[in-house]
BASE-233424 format. One line per 10 residues: number of its first residue (from 1); their letters; for each residue y, z, x of C-alpha. Coordinates in steps of 0.02 Angstrom, whole numbers. Example, Ala and Ser with C-alpha at 12.3 -4.5 7.8 and 13.67 -1.06 7.14 Angstrom:
2
1) AS) -225/390/615 | -53/357/684 .
This chain:
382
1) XXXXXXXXXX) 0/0/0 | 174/-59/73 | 266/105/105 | 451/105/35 | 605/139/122 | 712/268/34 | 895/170/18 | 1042/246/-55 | 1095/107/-203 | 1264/138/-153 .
11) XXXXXXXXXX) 1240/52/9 | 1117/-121/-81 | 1277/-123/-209 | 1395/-130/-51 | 1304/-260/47 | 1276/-361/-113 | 1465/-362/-163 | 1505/-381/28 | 1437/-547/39 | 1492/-620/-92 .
21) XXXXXXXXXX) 1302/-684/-172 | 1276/-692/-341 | 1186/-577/-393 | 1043/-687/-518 | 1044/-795/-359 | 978/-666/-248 | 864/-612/-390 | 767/-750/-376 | 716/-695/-215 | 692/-503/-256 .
31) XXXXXXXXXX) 624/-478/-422 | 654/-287/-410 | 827/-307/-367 | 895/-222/-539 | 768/-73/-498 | 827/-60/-312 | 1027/-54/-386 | 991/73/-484 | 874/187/-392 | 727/179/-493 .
41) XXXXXXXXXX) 629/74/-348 | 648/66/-164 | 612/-115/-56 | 499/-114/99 | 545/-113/273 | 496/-298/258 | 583/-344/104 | 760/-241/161 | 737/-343/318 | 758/-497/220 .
51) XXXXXXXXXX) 890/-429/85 | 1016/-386/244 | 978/-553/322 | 1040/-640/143 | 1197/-514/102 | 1225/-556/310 | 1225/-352/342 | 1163/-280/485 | 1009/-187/462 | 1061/-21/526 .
61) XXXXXXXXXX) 1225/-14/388 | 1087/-22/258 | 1037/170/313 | 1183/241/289 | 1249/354/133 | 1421/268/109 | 1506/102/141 | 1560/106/336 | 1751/47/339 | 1770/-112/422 .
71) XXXXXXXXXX) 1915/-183/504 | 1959/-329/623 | 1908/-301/783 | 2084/-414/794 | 2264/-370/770 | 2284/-448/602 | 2437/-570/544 | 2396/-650/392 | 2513/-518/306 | 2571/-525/99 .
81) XXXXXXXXXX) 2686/-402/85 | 2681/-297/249 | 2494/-278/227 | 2343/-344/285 | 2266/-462/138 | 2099/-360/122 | 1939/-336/172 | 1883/-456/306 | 1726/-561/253 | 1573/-551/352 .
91) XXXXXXXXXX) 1581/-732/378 | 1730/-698/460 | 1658/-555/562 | 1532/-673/621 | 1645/-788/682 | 1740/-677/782 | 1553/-588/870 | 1509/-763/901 | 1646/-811/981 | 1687/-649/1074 .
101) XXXXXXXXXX) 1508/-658/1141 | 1550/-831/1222 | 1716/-780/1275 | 1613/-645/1395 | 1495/-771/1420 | 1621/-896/1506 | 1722/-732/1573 | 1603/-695/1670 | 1531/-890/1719 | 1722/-883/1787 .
111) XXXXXXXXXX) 1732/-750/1903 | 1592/-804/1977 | 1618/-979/2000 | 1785/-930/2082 | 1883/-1012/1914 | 2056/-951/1950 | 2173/-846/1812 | 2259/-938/1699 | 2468/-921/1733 | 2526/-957/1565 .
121) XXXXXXXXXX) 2440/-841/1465 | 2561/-707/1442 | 2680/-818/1523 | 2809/-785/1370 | 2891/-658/1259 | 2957/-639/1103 | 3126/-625/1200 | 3108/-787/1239 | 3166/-935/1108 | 3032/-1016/1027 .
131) XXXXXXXXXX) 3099/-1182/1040 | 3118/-1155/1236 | 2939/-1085/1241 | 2872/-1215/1147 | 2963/-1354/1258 | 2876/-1289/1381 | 2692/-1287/1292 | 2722/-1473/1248 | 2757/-1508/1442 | 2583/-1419/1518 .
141) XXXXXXXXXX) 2504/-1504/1366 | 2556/-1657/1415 | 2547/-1681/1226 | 2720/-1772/1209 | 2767/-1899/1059 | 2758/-2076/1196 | 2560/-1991/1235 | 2524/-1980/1028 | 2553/-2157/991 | 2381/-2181/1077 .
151) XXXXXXXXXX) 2307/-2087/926 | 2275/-2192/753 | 2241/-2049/634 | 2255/-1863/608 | 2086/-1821/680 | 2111/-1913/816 | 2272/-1835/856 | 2185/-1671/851 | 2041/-1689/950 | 2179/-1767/1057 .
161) XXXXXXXXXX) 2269/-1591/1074 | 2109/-1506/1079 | 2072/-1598/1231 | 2229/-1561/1316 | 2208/-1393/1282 | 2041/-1382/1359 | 2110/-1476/1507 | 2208/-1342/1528 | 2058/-1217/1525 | 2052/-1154/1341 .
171) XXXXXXXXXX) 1916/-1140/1249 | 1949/-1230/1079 | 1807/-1232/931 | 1823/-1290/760 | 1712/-1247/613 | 1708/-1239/449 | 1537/-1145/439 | 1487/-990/523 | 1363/-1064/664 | 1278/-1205/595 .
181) XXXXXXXXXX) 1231/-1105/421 | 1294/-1235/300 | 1279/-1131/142 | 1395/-1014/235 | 1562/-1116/223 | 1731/-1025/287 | 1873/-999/171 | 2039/-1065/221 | 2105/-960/112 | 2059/-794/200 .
191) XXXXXXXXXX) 2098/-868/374 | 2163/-1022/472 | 2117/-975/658 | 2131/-854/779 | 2171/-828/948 | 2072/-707/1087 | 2184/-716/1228 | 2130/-712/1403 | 2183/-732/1609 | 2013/-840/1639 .
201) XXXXXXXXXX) 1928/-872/1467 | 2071/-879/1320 | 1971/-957/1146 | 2042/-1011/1000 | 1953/-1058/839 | 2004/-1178/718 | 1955/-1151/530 | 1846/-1334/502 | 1857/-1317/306 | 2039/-1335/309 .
211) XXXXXXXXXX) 2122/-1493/282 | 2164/-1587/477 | 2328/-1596/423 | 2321/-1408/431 | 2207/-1390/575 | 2333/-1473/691 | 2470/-1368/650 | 2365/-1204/644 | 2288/-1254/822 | 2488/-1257/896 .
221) XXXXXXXXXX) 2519/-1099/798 | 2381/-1026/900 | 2411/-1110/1068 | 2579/-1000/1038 | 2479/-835/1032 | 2372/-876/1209 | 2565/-919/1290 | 2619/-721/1218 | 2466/-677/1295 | 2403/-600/1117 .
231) XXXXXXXXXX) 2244/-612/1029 | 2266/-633/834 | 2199/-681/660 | 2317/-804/574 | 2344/-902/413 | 2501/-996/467 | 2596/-1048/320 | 2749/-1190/321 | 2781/-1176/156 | 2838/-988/157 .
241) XXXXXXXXXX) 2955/-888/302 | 2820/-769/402 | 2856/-600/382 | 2787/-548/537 | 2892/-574/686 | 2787/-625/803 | 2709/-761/668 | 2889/-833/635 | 2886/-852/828 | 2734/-936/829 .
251) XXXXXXXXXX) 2771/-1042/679 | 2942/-1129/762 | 2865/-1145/942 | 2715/-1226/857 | 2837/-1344/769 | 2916/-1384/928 | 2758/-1427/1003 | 2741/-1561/875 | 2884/-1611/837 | 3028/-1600/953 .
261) XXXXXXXXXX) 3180/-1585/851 | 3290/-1648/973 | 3188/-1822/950 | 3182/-1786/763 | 3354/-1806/712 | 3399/-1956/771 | 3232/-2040/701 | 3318/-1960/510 | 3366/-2135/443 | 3293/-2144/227 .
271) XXXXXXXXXX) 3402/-2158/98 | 3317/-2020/58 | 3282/-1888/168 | 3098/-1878/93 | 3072/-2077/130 | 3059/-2043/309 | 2884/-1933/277 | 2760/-2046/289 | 2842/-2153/450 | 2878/-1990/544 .
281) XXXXXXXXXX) 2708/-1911/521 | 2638/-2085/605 | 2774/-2064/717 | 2757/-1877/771 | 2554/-1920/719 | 2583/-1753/596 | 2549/-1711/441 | 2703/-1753/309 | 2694/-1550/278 | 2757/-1525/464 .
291) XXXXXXXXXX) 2876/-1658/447 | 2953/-1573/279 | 2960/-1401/347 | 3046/-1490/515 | 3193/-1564/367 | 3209/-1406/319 | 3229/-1340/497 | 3345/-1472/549 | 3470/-1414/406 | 3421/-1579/301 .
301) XXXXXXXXXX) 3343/-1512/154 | 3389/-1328/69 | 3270/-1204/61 | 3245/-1256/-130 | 3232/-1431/-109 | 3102/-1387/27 | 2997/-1296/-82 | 2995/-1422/-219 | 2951/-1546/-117 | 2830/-1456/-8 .
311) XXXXXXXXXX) 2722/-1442/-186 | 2704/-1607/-233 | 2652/-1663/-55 | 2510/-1527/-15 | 2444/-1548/-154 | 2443/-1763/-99 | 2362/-1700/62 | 2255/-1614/-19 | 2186/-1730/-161 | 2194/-1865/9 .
321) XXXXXXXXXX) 2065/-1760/136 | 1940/-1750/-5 | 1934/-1919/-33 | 1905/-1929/157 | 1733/-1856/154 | 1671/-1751/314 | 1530/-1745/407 | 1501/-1850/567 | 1374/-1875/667 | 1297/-1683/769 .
331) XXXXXXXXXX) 1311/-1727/927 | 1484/-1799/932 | 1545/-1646/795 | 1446/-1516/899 | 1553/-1525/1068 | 1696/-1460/965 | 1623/-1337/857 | 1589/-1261/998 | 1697/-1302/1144 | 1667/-1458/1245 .
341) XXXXXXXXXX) 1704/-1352/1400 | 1579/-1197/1358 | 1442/-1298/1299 | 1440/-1405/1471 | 1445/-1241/1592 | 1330/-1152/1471 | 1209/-1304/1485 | 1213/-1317/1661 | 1196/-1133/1709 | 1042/-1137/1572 .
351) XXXXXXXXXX) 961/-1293/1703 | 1006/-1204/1859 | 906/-1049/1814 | 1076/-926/1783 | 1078/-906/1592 | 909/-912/1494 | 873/-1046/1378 | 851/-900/1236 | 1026/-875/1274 | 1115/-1023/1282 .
361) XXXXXXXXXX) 1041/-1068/1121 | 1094/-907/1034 | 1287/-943/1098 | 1263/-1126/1049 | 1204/-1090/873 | 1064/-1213/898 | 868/-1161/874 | 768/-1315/941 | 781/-1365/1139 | 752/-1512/1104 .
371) XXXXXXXXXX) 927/-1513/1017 | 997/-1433/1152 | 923/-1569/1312 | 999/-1708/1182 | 1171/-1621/1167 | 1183/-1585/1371 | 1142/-1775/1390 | 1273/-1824/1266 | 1390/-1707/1382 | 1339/-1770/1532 .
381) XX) 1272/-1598/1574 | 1089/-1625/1560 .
């Protein structure tokens, strides 16, 4: 007979509502489920193993009388009203373990390949002027407005920056799932990105299941927070003034990054200020939200006319990326889910005998080596 493991109902009830499931959903899989809620059954070791892996709780929470507390393990900017906007989802969570466990990873992989610090992280303050600072990202970048003509469409403007940011030695992944756990999608709406900042491994992650139009801006924003030197979880906003400080600083250096307003007003030539959207974002290669919020910054539009206009066009973007589609094929999408520059080290250290294969796969998300020879010969790293 299966012995039972005495849970308080408290704690199933937590992990349940935690997660976010629905509860006839996970039913299906535990036909007790209503007994274990209310206390009038408890689940085997075997079958609480499987309920935490589902609700995505760690095991050992399960064992505990009450609800632990959890928090960010992030200084947290995606403020409404001068607080934090709730609970943090364990997708979320995940995210940030993942990617704090391949930070160390490629800390480490640094200091002893003799990878020196990285000068500009830290390199500014909030003293500084954004628009200065953010002169001055553009410029290391090498991300300049002559460079973006190169680039046909939003994506490929991103994965453009992306790449000049890794020159520069930043990790940068983008995903829009946690891993590669498709049923586990991440909610722009509870975050855009974040930052951990760094000397020899900075990261920054890129919410996938936002829009590119977004992802672009939300990758400068964050760029912003490696130059402070400060690690972060953001939802950068253009159609609303930050309340944070440090987020409004973010939020105009970002802007400068992309678009330059000493370029921008002379290029101002519509009838209409709102006629020059479309030709500046395939000028600047931005979205036409970036190029609105610019107007406004420029003194062209007030902040009512911004707003009203700002409405109708996201929700154009918006109605226009999901007619786009997604998807792509793995092993060109891979590379920047999870950082063209950590998968190649990772790869190679995994082939010269310095990181096991168990490893690498766990940081890589990936569960077959077979996937993981393909993707280092797609990377050159095989």
């Amino acid at each position: 007979m299966a012995v039972r493991i005495p849970v308080a109902p408290v704690m199933l009830r937590w992990a349940l509502e935690r997660s976010g499931r629905d509860r006839q959903d996970l039913a299906k899989a535990f036909p007790k489920l209503d007994s274990w809620l209310n206390g009038d059954l408890a689940p085997t070791l075997n079958q609480l193993e499987q309920f935490a892996q589902r609700t995505y709780t760690p095991l050992g929470f399960l064992f505990l009388d009450d609800p632990p507390l959890e928090t960010l393990p992030l200084p947290d900017y995606r403020t409404m009203g001068g607080a934090g906007v709730g609970r943090p989802s364990p997708d979320l969570l995940d995210t940030i373990d993942t990617c704090e466990q391949r930070q160390d990873w490629f800390k480490s992989y640094a200091l002893e390949t003799g990878i020196e610090a990285l000068d500009f992280v830290g390199s500014v303050t909030l003293a500084i002027e954004p628009v200065i600072a953010g002169a001055d990202m553009r410029r290391a970048l090498d991300f300049g407005v002559v460079q973006r003509r190169e680039y046909g469409t939003w994506t490929d403007a991103l994965f453009g920056l992306i790449e000049a940011a890794e020159h520069l030695g930043i990790l940068v992944m983008v995903n829009g799932v946690v891993g590669n756990n498709t049923s586990r999608k991440l909610d722009p709406g509870e975050f855009r990105g974040f930052a951990l900042a760094d000397q020899y491994a900075p990261l920054i992650f890129i919410n996938g299941a936002d829009t590119k139009a977004a992802q672009i801006f939300t990758l400068a924003h964050e760029l912003a927070h490696v130059w402070l030197g400060q690690s972060a979880v953001s939802k950068p906003d253009l159609s609303k003034e930050a309340e944070n400080a440090t987020e409004r600083w973010c939020n105009i250096a970002a802007a400068e990054v992309l678009v330059p307003l000493d370029t921008f007003r002379p290029e101002l030539r519509g009838p209409e200020l709102v006629d020059d959207l479309e030709r500046l974002a395939r000028e600047y290669r931005v979205s036409t939200l970036v190029i609105l919020r610019r107007l406004f910054d420029s003194r062209r539009l007030s902040w009512e006319q911004f707003n009203a206009e700002y409405d109708g066009e996201l929700g154009r973007v918006i109605a226009l990326a999901a007619q786009s589609g997604g998807g792509g094929q793995f092993y060109y999408t891979q590379p920047y889910r999870v950082s063209r520059r950590f998968a190649s080290a990772l790869i190679a250290q995994a082939h010269e005998g310095q990181t096991l294969y168990r490893d690498a796969l766990r940081l890589l998300s990936l569960r077959k080596i077979e996937t993981f020879e393909r993707l280092g010969r797609y990377l050159g790293a095989a």
